[in-house]
Every structure is written in C-alpha cells, then in structure tokens.
C-alpha positions as CSV (number, residue, x, y, z in Angstrom):
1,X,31.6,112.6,50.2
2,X,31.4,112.6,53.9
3,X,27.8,111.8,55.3
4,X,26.5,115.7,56.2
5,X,24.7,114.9,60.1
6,X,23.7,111.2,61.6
7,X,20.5,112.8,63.1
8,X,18.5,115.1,60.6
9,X,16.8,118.1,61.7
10,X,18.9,118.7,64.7
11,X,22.1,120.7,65.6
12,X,25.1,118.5,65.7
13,X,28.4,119.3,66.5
14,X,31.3,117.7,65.6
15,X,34.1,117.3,68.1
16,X,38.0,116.2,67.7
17,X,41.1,116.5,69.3
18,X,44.8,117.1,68.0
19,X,48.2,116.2,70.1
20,X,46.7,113.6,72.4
21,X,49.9,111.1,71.8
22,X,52.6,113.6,71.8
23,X,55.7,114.4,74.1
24,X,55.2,117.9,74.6
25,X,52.4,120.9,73.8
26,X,49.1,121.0,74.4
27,X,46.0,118.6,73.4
28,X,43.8,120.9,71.4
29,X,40.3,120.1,70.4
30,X,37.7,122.0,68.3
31,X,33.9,121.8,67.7
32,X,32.2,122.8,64.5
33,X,28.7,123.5,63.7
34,X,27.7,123.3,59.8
35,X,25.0,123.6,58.2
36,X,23.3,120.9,57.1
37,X,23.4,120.5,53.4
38,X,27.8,121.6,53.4
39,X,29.9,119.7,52.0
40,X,33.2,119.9,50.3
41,X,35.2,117.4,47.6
42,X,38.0,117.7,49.5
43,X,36.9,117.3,53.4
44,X,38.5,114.5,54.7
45,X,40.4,113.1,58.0
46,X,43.1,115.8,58.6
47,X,45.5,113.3,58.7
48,X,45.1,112.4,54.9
49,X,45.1,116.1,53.6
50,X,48.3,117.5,53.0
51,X,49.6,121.2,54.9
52,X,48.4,123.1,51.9
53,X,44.7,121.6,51.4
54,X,44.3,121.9,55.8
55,X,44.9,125.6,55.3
56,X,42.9,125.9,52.5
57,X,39.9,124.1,54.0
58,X,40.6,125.8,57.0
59,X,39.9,129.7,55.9
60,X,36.3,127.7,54.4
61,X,35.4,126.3,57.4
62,X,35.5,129.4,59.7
63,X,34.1,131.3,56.8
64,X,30.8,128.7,56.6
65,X,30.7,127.2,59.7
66,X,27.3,128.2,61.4
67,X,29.4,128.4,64.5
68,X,33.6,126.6,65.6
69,X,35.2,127.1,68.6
70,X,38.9,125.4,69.7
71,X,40.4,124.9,72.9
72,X,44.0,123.8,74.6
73,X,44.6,122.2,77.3
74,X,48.1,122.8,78.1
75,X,50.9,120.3,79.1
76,X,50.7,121.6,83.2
77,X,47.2,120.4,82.8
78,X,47.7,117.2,81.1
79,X,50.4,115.7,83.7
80,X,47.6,116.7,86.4
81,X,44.4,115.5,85.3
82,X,45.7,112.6,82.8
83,X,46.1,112.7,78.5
84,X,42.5,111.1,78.1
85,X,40.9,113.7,80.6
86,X,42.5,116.6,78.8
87,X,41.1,115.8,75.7
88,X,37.6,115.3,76.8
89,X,38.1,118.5,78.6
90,X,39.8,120.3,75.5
91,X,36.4,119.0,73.8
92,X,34.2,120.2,76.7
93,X,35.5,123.6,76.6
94,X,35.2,123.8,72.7
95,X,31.2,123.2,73.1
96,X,31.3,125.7,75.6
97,X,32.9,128.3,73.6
98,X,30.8,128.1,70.8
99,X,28.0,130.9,69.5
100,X,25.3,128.6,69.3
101,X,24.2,125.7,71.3
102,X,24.4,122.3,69.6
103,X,21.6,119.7,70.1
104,X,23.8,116.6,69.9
105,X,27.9,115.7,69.3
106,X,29.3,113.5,67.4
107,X,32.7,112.7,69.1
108,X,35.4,111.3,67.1
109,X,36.5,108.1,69.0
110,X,34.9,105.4,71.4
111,X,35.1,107.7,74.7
112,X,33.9,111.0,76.0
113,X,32.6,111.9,78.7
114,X,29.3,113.0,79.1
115,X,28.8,116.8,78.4
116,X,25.7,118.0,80.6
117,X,22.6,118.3,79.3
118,X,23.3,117.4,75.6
119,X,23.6,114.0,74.0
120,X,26.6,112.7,72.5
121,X,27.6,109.8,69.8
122,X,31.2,108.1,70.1
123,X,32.0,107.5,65.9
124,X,35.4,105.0,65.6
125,X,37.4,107.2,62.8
126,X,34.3,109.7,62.7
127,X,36.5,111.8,61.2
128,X,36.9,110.6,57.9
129,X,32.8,109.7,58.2
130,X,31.0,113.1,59.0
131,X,31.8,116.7,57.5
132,X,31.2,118.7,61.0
133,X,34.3,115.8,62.6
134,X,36.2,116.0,59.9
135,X,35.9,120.1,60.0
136,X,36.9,119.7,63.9
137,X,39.8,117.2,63.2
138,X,41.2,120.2,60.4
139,X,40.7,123.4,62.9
140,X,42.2,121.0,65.8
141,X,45.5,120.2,63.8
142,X,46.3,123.6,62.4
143,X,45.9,125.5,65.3
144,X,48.0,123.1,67.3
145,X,50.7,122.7,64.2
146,X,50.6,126.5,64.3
147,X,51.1,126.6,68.4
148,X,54.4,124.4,67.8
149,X,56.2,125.8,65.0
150,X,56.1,129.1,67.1
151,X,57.3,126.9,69.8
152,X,60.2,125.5,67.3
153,X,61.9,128.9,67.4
154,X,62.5,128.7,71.3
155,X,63.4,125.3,71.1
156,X,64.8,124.1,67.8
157,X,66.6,121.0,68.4
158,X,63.5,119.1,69.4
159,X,62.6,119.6,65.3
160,X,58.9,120.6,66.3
161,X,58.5,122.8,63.5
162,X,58.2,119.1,61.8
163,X,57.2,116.3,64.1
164,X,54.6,118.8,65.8
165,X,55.9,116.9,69.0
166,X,55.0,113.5,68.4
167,X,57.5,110.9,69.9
168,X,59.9,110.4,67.2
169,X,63.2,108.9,67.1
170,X,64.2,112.2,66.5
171,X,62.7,114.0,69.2
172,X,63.9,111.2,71.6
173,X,67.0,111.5,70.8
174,X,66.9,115.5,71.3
175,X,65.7,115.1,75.0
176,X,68.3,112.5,75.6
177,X,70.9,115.2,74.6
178,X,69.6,118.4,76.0
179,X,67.4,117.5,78.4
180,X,63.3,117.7,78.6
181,X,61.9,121.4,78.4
182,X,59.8,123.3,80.1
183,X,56.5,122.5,77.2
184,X,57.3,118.7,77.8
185,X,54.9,116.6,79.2
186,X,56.1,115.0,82.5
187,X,53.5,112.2,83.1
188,X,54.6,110.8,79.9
189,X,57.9,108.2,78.9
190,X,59.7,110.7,77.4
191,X,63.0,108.7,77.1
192,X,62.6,105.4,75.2
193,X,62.6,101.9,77.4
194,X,66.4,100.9,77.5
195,X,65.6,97.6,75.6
196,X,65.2,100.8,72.5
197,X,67.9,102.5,73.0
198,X,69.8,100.9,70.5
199,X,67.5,102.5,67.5
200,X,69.5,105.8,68.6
C-alpha cells in the first residue's frame, strides 16, 4: 500500500507528468487531490499497471478524487520553452485548474519549479510512494495514450497507437522514411546519431 499524504492534516496534491522523453505529442501532467484515508490494492506507478488496470483505476480516481485536473503542453510549446520547462508548466497549469486549492505538492521527481505561494516536495520515483502521485502519474498517461492513438489514425506509420511516441527503433525508422510530421518535436534528435544507424 502506498503511504496516503507525507504531511497530515493538510491538502496535498500530487503532481506527474507523462510524454516528457518522447519524439512527438504533447507532455501532459495531472494533479490529484484525495482524501486522506484513500487507498486502493491496486494503485501503483502507471508504468507497472497494465492498459486495463490504468482504465480501471482511472474511472475511480475521478470518481473519488476530492478534486484532478490535467494539462498539455503541446509540441509548438515544447521546442520553445524546452522539455523540462514544459513539464513543470504542464504541472503548473494542472494546480491551477483544479476546484480546490492544495496546501502543499508532492512532485514526482527531483525538480520543479516553484509554484507561487504553495510549498512543494520533489519525491525520487514518488510515484510508486504516495497514492495522490501515483493517481497523477495514472490520469497523466491515459489521457496522453488516449491523445496519440487518435493521433495514430492521421499518422499510422509512426505506430503511435503502440509506442505512444517514445523514440523507438521503430518510430526512428518511420521518420527516416517519410519524413518528421507536423506533431513531431523539433528541438529534439529525431534521427538516430549516424554511429546508430546500423540498428536500422
């Protein structure tokens, strides 16, 4: 069981982010507010559940949370203000968005940047520590999985309906045939360094 607040007695957020090392699409980040005695047997880092247990999870959360909110920041964005700005401002917007206003965050990570007049805590791998991160981390990566299947359909030979965008050899081997698209990110190395080009 995940540990249910770091400081009791006050209104904690928990903040993540989804998408920060891919190719193309958007960072999104979500915030949650829960209450303080939820928890759930199967909460975990989003990364370890599989599709089916983030959706389930998912309809709970929104349905318990005291208040969630989730943001993008899309790829235009990211190539002008920089990957780790976008996802502190993905996060940023996410606390502004929600209904009620948190006391404290607990960021998933060991950055952030200060959100004004509220206190934060940086937690290394928070996510699979704290229900309200680990609640962020699930809203974060199924709105952003949802975002890129949709995206799939207009561009189906990058395979984002599977790798969600992430730099694999697959989707490095589509933008060396056709080309980067409009959704891709420019400020990143989308073509592999030539000493990897044999992997292809």
């Amino acid at each position: 069981m995940l540990a249910p607040y770091l400081q009791k007695n006050r209104i904690e957020a928990g903040c993540d982010e989804a998408g920060r090392g891919c190719l193309a699409g958007p960072v999104v980040a979500a915030a949650v507010i829960l209450p303080a005695d939820w928890n759930n047997e199967t909460l975990n880092d989003s990364k370890k559940l599989s599709h089916q247990q983030r959706h389930e999870l998912r309809q709970i959360i929104e349905k318990e949370a005291i208040s969630y909110a989730v943001s993008f920041v899309d790829h235009q964005e990211i190539d002008q203000i920089n990957i780790l700005n976008a996802s502190f401002t993905a996060m940023h917007r996410a606390v502004d968005a929600l209904q009620k206003t948190p006391e404290h965050l607990l960021i998933d990570g060991n950055r952030f940047n200060p959100y004004q007049g509220i206190g934060h805590s940086c937690i290394i791998k928070g996510d699979g520590k704290y229900t309200s991160i680990a609640a962020a981390s699930i809203l974060a990566k199924t709105y952003r999985d949802e975002y890129m299947e949709k995206l799939h359909h207009q561009f189906p030979y990058y395979s984002w309906n599977t790798n969600k965008g992430y730099p694999t050899i697959a989707h490095r081997q589509a933008i060396i045939q056709h080309g980067p698209c409009s959704y891709h990110r420019n400020s990143f190395r989308l073509y592999p360094l030539p000493e990897q080009k044999t992997l292809f």
